[in-house]
Structure formats: C-alpha cells, structure tokens
C-alpha positions as CSV (number, residue, x, y, z in Angstrom):
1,X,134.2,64.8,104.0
2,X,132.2,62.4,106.4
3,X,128.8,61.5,105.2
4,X,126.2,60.8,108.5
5,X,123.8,58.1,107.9
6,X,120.5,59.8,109.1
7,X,118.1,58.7,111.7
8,X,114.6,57.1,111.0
9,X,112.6,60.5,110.2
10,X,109.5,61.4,112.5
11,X,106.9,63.1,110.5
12,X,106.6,66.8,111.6
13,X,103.8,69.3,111.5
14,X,105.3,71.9,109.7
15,X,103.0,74.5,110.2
16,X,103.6,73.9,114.2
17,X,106.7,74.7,113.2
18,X,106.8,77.2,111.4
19,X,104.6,80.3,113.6
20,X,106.1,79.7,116.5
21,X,109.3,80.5,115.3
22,X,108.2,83.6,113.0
23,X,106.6,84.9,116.4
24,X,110.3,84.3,117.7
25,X,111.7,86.3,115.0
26,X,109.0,88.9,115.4
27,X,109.6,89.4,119.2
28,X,113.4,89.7,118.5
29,X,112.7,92.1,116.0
30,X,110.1,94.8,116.9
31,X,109.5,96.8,114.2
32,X,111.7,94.2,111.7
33,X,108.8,91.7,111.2
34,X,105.2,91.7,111.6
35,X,102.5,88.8,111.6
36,X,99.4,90.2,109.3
37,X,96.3,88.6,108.1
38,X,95.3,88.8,104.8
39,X,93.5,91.9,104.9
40,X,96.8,93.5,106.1
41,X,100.6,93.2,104.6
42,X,101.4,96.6,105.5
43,X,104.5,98.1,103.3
44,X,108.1,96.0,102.4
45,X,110.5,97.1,100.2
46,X,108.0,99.0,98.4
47,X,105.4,96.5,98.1
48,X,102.0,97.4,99.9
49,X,99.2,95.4,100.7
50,X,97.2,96.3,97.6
51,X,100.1,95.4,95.8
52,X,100.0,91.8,97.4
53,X,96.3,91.4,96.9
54,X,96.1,93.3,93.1
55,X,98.9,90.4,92.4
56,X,97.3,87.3,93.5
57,X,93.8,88.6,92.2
58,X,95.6,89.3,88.9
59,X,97.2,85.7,88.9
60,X,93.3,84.1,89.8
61,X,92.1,85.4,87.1
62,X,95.0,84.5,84.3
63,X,95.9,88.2,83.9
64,X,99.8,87.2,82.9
65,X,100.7,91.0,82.0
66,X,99.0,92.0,85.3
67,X,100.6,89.4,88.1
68,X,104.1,89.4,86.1
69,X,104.8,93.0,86.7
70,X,105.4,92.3,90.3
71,X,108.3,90.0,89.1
72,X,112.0,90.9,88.8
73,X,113.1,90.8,85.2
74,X,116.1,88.0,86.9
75,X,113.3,86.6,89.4
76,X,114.7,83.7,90.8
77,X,111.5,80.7,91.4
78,X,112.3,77.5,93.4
79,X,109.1,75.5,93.7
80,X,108.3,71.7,93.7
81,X,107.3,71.6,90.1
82,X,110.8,73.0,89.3
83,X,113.4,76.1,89.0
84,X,113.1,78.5,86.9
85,X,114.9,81.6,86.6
86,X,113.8,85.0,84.9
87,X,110.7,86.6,84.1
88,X,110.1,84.9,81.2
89,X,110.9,81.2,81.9
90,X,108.4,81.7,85.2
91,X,105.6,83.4,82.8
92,X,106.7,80.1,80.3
93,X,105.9,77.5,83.1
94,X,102.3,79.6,84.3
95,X,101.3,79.8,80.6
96,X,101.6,75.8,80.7
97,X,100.0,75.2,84.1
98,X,97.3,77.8,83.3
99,X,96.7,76.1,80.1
100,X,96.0,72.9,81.4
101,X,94.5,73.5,84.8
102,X,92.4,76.3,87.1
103,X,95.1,77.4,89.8
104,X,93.6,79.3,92.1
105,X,95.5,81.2,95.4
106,X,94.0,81.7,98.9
107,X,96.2,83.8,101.3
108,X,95.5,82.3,104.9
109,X,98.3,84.1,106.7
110,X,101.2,87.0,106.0
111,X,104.3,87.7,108.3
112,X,106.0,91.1,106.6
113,X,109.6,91.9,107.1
114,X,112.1,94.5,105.8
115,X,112.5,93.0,102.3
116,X,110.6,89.9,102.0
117,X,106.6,88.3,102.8
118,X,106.2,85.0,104.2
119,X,103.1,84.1,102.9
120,X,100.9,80.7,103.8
121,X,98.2,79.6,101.1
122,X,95.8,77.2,100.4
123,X,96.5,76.7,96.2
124,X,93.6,74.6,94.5
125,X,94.2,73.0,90.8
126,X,91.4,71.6,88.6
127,X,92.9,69.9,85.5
128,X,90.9,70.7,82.3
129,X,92.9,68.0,81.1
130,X,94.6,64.2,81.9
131,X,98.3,65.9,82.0
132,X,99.9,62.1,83.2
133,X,103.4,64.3,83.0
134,X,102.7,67.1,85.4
135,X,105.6,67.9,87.6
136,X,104.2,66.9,91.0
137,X,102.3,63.8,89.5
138,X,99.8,62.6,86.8
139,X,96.6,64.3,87.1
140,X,93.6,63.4,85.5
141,X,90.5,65.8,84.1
142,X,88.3,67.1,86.7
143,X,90.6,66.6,89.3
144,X,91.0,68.9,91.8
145,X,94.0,69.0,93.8
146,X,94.2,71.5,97.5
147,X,97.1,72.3,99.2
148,X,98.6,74.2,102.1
149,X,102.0,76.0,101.0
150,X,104.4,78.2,102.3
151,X,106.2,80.7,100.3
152,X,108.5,83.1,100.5
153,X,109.0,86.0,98.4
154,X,111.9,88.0,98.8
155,X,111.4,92.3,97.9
156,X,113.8,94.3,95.6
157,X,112.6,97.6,94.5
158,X,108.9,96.4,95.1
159,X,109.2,93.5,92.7
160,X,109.7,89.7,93.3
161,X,113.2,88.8,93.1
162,X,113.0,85.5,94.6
163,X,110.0,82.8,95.1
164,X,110.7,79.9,97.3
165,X,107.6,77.5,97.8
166,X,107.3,74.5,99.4
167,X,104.0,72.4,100.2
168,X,103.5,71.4,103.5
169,X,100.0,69.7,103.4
170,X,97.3,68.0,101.1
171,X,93.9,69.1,101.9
C-alpha cells in the first residue's frame, strides 16, 4: 500500500459545507430526508419531535434516568472527548462531565431522515471546577466554553444506537 503525502490544507467552513449538501440529499430524496427547525423533527424510526426535545431538555437539566432512556442499551458514541460504547460507559463519562461542569445544549438546526437526525448545536460548558485533564483541554473554574457541533444520531427502535459528534466552531 502507497501512502500520499497530503497537500497543504486550506481551512474550510464546514457548516458551508455541510447544508448545501444535506439540501442535495434532500432533493434526491423526497420524502427520504427533510430539513426541520427546532420546533419541528417530525417522526424517524420511531422517534418524534417531543421525543428529541423531552431528551435534550432532560439532559439540560441533569436528569440521567430521563435523557438515557433514549439510548440503545449497545449505543455506540464517537465524540472528541472520546469513544465509548454502551449505555452505561456513555452515562459513566456524562456523570463526570456533569460533575464538573454546566453542559448545556441548544438545537439550531434538524435535517430528519429514515433512521437517523442530523442535528447542529450550539453546546456551552461552565467548569465548576479547574479540571487541567479534561479531554478537549484544561479548563479552569468559571470558564465557559461555546461551541457549534454537528452530530449525528443514528435511530433503532426509537432509541440512539449511534452518536457521532464532531465540533466545527468555537464561539
């Protein structure tokens, strides 16, 4: 196997990437995929958009038992502070996080399709705490970190199977 040296990288504005080609998807698609604002998700693989809301207002407000029942018992998560697979090893890392910190989800945008949500959010941290080992970088009390992320949640039997998140901004 030949390894390519890769060209100098130009910075890229994800999120200019990223809509146009969902609207792609949606106009090959009709029926398949559907932009939404937050105030509509609209129904996927038995997840409705009181579902989506009832689960990020449960995980604002620390309510583990509430915000992990939309989780697949084997729910896969890939995000930058790590991967971590099953129910409880993602419940393990939020119990840390929440222990330390205020994390608090905004949905900006929602693009729906057969089995998954494509979801763009503005997540803010405030550290109760210095936590100098946090996964994304030390972090001292009283500071508050924003961010623009997307993440994609793929459906089975109206649970989370699989979280992928990746950040795409500092705000």
């Amino acid at each position: 196997m030949r390894r390519l040296r890769a060209a100098k990288a130009t910075p890229v504005n994800r999120r200019l990437l990223f809509v146009p080609l969902l609207a792609g998807i949606a106009q090959l698609a009709p029926g398949k995929v559907a932009a939404a604002s937050q105030s509509c998700v609209g129904h996927v693989a038995g997840l409705g958009a009181e579902d989506f809301h009832a689960y990020i207002d449960a995980f604002n407000s620390n309510d583990f038992e509430g915000f992990s029942r939309y989780y697949a018992d084997d729910v896969d998560f890939q995000g930058r502070a790590g991967h971590f697979r099953g129910r409880a090893e993602v419940l393990a890392y939020y119990r840390e996080v929440k222990s330390r910190m205020r994390e608090t989800i905004t949905i900006k945008d929602i693009v729906v399709g057969d089995a998954e949500l494509l979801v763009d959010i503005v997540t803010e941290l405030e550290a109760f705490r210095d936590w100098p080992e946090f996964a994304t970088g030390p972090v001292l009390k009283g500071q508050v970190i924003r961010s623009e992320n997307f993440v994609w949640y793929q459906v089975r039997k109206g649970r989370f199977a699989q979280i992928r998140s990746a950040g795409y901004r500092r705000l």
